[in-house]
Residue frames as a rotation matrix with the C-alpha (Angstrom) as fourth column:
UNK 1
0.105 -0.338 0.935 19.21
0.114 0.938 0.326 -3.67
-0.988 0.073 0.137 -64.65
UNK 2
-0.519 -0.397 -0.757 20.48
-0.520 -0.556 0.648 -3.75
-0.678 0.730 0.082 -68.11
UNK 3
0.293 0.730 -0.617 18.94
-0.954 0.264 -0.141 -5.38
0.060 0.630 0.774 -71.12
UNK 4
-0.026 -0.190 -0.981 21.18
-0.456 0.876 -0.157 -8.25
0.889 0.444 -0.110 -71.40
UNK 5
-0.958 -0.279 0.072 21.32
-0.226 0.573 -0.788 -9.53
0.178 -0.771 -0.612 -67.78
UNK 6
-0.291 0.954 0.069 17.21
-0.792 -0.200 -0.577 -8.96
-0.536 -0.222 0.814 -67.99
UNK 7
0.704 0.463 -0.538 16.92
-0.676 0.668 -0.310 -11.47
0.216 0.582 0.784 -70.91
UNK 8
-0.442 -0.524 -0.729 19.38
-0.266 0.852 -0.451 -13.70
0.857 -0.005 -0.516 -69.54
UNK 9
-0.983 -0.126 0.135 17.57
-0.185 0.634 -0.751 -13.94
0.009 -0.763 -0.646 -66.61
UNK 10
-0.108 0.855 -0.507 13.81
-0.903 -0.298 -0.310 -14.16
-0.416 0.425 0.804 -68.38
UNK 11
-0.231 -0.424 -0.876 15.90
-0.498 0.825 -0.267 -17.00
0.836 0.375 -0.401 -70.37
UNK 12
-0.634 -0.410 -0.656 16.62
-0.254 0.911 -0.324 -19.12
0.731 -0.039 -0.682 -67.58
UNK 13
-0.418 0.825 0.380 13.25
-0.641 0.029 -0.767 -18.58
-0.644 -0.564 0.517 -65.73
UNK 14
0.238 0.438 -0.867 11.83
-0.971 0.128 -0.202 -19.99
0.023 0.890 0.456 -69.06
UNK 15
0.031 -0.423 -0.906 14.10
-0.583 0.729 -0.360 -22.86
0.812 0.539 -0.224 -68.95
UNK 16
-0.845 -0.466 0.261 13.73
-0.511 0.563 -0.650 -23.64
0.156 -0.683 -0.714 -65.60
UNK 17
0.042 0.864 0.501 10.40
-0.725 0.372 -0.580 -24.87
-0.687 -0.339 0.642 -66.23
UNK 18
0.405 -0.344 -0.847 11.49
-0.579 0.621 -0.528 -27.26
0.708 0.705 0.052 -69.17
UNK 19
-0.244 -0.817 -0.522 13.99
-0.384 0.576 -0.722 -28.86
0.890 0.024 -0.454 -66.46
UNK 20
0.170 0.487 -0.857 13.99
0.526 0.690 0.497 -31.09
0.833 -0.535 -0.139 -63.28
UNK 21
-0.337 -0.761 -0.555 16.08
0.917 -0.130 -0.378 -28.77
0.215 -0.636 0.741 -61.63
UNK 22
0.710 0.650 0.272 15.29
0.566 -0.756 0.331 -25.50
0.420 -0.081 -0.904 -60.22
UNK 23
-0.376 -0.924 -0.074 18.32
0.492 -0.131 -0.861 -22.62
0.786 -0.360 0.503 -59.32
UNK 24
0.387 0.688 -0.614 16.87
0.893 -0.113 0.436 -21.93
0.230 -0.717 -0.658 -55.89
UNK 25
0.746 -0.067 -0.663 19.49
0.179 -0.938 0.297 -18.75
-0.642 -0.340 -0.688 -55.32
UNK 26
-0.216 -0.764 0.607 21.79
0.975 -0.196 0.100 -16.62
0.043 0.614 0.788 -57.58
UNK 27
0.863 0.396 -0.315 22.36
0.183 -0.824 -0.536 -12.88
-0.472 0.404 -0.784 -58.11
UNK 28
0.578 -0.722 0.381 24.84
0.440 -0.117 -0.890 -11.04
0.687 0.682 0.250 -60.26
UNK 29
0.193 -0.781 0.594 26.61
-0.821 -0.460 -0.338 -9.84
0.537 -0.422 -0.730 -57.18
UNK 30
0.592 0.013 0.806 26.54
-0.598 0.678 0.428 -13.31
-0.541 -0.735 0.409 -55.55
UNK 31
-0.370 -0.500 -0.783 29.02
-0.831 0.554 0.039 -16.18
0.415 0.666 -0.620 -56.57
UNK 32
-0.973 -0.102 0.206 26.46
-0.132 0.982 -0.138 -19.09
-0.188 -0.161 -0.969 -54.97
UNK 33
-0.296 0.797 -0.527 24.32
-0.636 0.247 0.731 -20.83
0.712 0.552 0.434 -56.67
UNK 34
-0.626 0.463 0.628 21.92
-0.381 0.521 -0.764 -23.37
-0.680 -0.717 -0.150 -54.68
UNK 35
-0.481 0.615 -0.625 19.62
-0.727 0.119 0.677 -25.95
0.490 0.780 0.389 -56.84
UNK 36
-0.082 0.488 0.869 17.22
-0.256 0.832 -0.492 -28.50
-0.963 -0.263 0.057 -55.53
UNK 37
-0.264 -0.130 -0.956 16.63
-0.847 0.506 0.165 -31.67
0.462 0.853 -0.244 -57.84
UNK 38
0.899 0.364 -0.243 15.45
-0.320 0.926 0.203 -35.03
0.298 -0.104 0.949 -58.26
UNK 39
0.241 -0.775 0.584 17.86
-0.708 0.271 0.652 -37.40
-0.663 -0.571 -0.484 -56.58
UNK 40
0.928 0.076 0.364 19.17
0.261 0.565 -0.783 -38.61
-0.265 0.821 0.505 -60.28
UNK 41
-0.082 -0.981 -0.174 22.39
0.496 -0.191 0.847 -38.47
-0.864 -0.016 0.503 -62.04
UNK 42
-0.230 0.305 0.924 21.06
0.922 -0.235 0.308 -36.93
0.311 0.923 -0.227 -64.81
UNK 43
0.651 0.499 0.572 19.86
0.448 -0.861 0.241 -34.35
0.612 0.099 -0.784 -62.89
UNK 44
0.682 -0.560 -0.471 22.88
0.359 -0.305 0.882 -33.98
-0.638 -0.770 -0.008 -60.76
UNK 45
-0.511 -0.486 0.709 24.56
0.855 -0.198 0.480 -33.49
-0.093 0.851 0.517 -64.70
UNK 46
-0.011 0.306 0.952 22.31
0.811 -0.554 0.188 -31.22
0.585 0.774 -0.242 -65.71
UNK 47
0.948 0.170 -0.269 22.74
0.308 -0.702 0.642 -29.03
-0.080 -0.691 -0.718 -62.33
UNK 48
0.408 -0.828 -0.385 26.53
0.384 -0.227 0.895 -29.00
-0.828 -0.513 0.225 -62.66
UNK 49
-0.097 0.058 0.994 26.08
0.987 -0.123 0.104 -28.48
0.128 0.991 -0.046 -66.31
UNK 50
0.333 0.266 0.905 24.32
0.523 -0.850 0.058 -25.25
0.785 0.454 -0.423 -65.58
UNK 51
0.959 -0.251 -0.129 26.65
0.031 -0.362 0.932 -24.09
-0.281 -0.898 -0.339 -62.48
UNK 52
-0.246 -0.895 0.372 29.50
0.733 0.079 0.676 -24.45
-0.634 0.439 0.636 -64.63
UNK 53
-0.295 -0.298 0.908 27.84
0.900 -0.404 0.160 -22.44
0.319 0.865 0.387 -67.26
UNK 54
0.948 0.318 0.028 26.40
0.268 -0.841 0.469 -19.39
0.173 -0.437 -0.883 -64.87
UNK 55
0.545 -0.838 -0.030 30.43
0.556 0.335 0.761 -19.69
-0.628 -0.431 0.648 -63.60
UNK 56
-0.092 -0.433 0.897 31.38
0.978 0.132 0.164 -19.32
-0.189 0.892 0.411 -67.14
UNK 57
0.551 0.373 0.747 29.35
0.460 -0.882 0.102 -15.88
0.697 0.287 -0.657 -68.16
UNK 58
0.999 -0.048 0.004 31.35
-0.034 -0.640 0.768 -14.92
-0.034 -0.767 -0.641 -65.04
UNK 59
0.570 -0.723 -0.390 34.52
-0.142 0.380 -0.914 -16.15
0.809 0.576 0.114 -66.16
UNK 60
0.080 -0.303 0.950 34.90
-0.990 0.083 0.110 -18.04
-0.112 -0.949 -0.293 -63.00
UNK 61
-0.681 -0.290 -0.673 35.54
-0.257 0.955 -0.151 -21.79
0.686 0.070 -0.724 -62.21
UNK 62
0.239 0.882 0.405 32.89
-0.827 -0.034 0.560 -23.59
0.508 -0.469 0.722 -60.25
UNK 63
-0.835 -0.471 -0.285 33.57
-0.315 0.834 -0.453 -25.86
0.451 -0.289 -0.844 -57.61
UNK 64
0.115 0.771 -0.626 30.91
0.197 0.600 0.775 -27.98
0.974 -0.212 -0.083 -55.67
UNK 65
-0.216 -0.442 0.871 30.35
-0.600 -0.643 -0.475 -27.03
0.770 -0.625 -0.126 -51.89
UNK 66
-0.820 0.158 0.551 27.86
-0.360 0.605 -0.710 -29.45
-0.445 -0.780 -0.439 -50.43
UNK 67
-0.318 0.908 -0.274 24.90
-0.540 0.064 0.839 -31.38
0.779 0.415 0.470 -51.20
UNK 68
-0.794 0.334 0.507 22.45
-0.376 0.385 -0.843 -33.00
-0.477 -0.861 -0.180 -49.06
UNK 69
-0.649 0.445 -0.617 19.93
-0.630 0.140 0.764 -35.42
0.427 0.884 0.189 -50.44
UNK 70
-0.070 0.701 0.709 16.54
-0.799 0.386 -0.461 -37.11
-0.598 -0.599 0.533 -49.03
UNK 71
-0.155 0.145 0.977 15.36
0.189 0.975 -0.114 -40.18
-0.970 0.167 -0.178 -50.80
UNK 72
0.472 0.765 0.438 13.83
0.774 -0.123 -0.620 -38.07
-0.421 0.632 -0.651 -53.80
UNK 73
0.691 -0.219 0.689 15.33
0.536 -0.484 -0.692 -34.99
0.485 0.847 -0.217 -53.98
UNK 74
0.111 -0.968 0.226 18.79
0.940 0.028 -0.341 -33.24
0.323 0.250 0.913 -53.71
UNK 75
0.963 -0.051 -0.266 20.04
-0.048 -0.999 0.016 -29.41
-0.267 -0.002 -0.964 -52.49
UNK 76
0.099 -0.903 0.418 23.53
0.988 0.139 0.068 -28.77
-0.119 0.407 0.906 -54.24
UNK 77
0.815 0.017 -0.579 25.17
0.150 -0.971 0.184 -25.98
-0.559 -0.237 -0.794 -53.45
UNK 78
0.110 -0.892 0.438 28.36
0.979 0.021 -0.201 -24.54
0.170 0.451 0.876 -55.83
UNK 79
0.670 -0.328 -0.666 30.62
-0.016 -0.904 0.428 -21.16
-0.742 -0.276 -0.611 -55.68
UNK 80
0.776 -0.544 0.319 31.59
0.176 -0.299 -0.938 -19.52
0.606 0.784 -0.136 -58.63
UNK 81
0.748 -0.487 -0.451 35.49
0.310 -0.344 0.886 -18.49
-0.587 -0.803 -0.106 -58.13
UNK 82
0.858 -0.070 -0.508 38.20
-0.340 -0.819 -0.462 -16.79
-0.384 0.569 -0.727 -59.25
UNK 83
-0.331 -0.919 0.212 41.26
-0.549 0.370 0.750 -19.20
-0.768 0.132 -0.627 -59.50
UNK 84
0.274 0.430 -0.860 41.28
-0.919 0.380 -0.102 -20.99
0.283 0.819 0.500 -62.59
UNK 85
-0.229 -0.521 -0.822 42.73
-0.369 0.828 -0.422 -23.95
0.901 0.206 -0.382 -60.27
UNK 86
0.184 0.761 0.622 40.13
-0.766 -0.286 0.576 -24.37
0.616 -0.582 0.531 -57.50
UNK 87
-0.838 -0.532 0.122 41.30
-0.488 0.631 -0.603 -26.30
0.244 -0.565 -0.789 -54.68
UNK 88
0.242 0.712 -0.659 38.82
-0.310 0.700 0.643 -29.47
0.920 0.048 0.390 -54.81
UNK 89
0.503 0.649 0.570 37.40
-0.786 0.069 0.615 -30.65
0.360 -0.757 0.545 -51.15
UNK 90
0.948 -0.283 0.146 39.97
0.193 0.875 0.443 -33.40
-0.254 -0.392 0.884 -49.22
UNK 91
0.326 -0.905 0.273 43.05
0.779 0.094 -0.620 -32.04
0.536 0.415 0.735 -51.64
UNK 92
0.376 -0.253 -0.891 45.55
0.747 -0.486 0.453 -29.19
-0.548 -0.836 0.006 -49.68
């Protein structure tokens, strides 16, 4: 593993204890992400916040796949991709 992909992911271990949110799967050959969260909009921002910005370092677009949500807390799932014009769920 190189240095920089080591301290980016060191980084966002670090940070995932600061946040509500937790990225339950990701690797650098994968393009889904999975997060569990509180069932908040704040934390549904701050999950698409950082699924946009893993996306980004990949220089991919992120679209939303599914989420499922109990009273409390949330699983959102998202797939990095490669079109910069990501065909959004309901649209042909």
């Amino acid at each position: 593993m190189n240095r920089s992909r080591l301290l980016s992911s060191l980084t966002l271990l670090l940070l995932a204890g600061c946040a509500d949110y937790q990225l339950a799967t990701y690797g650098p050959s994968e393009n889904f992400l999975t997060f569990t969260h509180p069932f908040t909009d704040q934390a549904a921002a701050d999950v698409l916040a950082s699924a946009r910005q893993q996306c980004l370092k990949r220089g991919q677009a992120t679209i939303q796949t599914s989420r499922t949500c109990s009273l409390e807390k949330c699983t959102t799932n998202y797939q990095c991709v490669d079109s910069a014009d990501p065909i959004q769920p309901g649209k042909p």
